[in-house]
C-alpha positions in Angstrom: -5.6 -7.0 5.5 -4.7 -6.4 2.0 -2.7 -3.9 1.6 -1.4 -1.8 -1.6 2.3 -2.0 -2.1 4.6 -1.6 -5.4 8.1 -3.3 -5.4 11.2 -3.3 -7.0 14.2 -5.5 -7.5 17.2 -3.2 -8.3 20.2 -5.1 -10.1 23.8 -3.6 -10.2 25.0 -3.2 -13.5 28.6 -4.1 -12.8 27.5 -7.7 -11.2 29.4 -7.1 -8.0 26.5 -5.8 -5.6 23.9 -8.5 -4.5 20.3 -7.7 -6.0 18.3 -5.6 -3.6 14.8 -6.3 -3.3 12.4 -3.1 -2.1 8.8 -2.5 -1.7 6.6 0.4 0.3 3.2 0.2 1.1 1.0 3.1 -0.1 -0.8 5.0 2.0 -3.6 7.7 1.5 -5.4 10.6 3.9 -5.5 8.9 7.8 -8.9 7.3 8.4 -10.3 9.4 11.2 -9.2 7.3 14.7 -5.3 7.1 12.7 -5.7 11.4 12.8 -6.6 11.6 16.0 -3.5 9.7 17.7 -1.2 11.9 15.4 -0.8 10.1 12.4 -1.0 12.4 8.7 -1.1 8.6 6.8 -3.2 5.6 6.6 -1.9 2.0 4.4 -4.6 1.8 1.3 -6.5 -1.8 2.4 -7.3 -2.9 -0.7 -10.6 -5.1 -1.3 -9.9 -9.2 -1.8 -11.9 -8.8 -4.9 -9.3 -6.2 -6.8 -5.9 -8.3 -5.8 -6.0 -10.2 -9.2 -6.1 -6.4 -11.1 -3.9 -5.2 -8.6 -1.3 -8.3 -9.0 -1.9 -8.2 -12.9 -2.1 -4.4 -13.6 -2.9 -3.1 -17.3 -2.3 0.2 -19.1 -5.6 1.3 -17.7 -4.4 3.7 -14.9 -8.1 5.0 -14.2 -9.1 1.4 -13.4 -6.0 1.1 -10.5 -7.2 4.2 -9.4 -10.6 3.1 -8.7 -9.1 0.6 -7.0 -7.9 2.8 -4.5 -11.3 4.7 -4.4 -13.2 1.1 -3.5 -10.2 0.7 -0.7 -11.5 -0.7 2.7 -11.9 1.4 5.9 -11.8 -0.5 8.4 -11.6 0.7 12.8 -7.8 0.8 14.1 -7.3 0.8 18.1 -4.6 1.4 19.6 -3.3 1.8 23.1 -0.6 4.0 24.4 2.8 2.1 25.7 3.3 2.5 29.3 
């Protein structure tokens, strides 16, 4: 599973905080099984064959768009905890 994330690595100005390193997944409308055990979100699973544009975006925002419109839909499952 590929999945769509941005990051960031957040430097203190004065020197005397560590760096801290953040990233978050993006997510998109639930596929339909994520609705229906109560979830309003799905990841975005991107395709193997956009990771290079997605690692080395351009300026182009239309084209990392699309990339989200070609994203994978794959079946979750999931059980309930006992």
């Amino acid at each position: 599973m590929l999945i769509a994330c941005l990051w960031s690595r957040w430097t203190d100005p004065k020197g005397e905080l560590p760096d801290l390193l953040s990233f978050a997944a993006i997510t998109d409308e639930p596929e339909p099984e994520v609705a229906a055990a109560g979830h309003d979100r799905t990841i975005i699973n991107i395709r193997s064959e956009h990771v290079d544009a997605w690692l080395n975006p351009g300026k182009d925002l239309a084209a990392m768009q699309a990339i989200f419109d070609d994203k994978r839909h794959p079946y979750y499952e999931h059980r309930e905890a006992a």
